[in-house]
Backbone as a ProteinNet text record, in pm:
[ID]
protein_1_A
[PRIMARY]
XXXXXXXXXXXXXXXXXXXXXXXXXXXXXXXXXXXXXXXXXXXXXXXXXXXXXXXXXXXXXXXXXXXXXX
[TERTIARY]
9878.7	9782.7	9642.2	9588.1	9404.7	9370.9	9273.9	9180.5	9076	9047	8945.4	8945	9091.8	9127.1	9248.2	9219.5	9341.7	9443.3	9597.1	9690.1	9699.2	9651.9	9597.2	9516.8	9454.5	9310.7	9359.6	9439.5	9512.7	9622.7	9673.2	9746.8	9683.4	9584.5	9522.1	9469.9	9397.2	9356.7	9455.8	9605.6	9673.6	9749.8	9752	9824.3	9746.4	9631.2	9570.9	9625.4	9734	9776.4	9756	9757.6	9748.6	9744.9	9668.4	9704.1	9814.4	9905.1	10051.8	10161.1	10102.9	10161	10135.2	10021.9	9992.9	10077.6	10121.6	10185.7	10302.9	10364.7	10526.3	10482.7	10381.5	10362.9	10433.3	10427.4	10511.2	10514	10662.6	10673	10616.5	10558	10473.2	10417.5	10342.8	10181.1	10186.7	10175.8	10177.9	10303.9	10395.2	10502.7	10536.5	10524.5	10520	10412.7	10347.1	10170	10233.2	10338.6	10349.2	10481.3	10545.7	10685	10594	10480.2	10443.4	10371.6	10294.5	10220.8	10296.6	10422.9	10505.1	10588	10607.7	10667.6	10581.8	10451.2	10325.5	10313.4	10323.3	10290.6	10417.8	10532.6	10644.5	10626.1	10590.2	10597.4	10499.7	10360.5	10255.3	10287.9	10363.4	10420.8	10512.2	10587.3	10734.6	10691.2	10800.3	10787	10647	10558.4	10428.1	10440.4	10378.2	10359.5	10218.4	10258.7	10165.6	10031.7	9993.5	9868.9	9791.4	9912.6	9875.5	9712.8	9643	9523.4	9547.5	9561	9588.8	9407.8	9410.7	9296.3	9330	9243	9259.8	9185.3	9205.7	9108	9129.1	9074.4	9135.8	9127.4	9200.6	9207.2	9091.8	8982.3	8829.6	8836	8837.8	8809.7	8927	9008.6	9116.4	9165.8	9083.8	9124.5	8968.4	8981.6	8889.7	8911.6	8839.7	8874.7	8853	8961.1	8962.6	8838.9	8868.1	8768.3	8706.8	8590.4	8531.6	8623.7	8596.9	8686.6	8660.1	8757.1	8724.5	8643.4
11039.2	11043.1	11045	10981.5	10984.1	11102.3	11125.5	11254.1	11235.6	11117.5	11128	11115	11074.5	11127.8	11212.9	11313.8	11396.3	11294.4	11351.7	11302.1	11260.7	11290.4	11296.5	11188	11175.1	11064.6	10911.9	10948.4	10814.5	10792	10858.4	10791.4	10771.6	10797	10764.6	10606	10583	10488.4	10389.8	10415.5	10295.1	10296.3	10347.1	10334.2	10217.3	10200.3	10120.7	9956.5	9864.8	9768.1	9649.9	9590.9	9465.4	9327.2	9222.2	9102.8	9094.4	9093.5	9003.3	9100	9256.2	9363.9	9366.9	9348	9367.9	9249.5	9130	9026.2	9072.4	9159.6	9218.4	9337	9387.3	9570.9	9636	9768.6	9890.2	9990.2	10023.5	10180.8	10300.1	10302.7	10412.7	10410.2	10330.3	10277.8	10433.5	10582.3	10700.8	10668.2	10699.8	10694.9	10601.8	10445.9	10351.7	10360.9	10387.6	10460.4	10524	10632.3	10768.3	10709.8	10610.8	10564.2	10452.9	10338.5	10247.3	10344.6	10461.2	10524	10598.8	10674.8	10740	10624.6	10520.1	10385.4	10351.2	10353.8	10331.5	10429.5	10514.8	10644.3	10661.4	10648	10643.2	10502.2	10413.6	10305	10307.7	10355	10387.1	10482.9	10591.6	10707.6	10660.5	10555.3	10564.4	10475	10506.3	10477.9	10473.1	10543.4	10477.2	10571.5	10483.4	10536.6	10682.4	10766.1	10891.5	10850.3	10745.2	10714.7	10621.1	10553.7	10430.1	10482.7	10428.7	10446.7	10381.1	10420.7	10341	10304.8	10160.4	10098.8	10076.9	10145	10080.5	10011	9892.3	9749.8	9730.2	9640.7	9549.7	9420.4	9347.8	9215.8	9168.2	9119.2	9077.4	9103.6	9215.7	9243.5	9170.9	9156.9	9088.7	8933.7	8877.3	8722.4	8613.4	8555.3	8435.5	8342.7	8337.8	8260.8	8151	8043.4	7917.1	7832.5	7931.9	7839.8	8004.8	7943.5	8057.4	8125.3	8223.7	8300.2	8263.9	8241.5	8183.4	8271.7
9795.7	9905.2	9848.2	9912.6	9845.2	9930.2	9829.6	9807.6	9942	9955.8	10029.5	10196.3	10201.4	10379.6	10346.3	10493.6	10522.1	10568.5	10588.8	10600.9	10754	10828.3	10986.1	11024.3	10915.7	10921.3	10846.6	10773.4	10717.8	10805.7	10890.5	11021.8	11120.7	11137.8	11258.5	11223.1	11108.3	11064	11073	10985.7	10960.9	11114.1	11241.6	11375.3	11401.3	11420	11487.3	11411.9	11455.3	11445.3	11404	11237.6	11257	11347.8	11305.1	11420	11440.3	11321.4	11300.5	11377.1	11349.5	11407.8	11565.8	11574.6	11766.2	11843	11760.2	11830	11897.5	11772.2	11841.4	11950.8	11884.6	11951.8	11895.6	11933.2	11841.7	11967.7	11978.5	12061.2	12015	11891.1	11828.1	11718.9	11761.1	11604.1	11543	11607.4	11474	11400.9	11419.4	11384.3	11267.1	11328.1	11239.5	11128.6	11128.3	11035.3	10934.7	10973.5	10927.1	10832	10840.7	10759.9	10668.7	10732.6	10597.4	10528.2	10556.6	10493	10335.7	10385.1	10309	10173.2	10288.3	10154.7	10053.8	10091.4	10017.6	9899.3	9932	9856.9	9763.3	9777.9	9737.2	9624.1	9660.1	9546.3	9463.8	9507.9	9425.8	9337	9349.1	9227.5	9134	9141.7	9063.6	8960.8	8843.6	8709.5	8645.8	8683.4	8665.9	8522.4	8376	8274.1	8281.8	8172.3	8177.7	8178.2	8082.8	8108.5	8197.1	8326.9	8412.2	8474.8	8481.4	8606.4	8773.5	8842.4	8959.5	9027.7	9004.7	9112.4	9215.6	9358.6	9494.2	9490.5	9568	9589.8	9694.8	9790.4	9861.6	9891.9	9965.1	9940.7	9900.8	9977.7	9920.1	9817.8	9736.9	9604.2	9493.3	9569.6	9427.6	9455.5	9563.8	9555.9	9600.6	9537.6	9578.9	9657.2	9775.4	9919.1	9873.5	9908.3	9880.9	9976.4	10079.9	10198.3	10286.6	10374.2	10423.5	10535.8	10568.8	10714.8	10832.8	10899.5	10999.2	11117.8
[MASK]
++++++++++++++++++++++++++++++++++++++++++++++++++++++++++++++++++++++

């Protein structure tokens, strides 16, 4: 979990629904929040060597747009 939101505040954040996500809908954006949140966190910990550094980025930051946004 990052340091810099509470666990409350990073579900509140990730409920609110992708495009691709709002197409289907969800019977409970917390809920669903609260299971990608935990998978996240769960794959970000494992096997990671003693000295790994973990960078958060996000997309913008780790790809070069072929073409502008629409």
């Amino acid at each position: 979990m990052s340091d810099e939101h509470s666990e409350p505040d990073r579900v509140e954040t990730r409920s609110h629904l992708l495009p691709e996500e709002a197409v289907v809908g969800s019977d409970d954006p917390e809920a669903q929040a609260e299971a990608i949140l935990t998978e996240s966190d769960d794959r970000e910990d494992r096997n990671m060597a003693p000295d790994t550094v973990l960078e958060h980025r996000t997309s913008d930051q780790t790809v070069t747009p072929s073409e502008p946004p629409d």
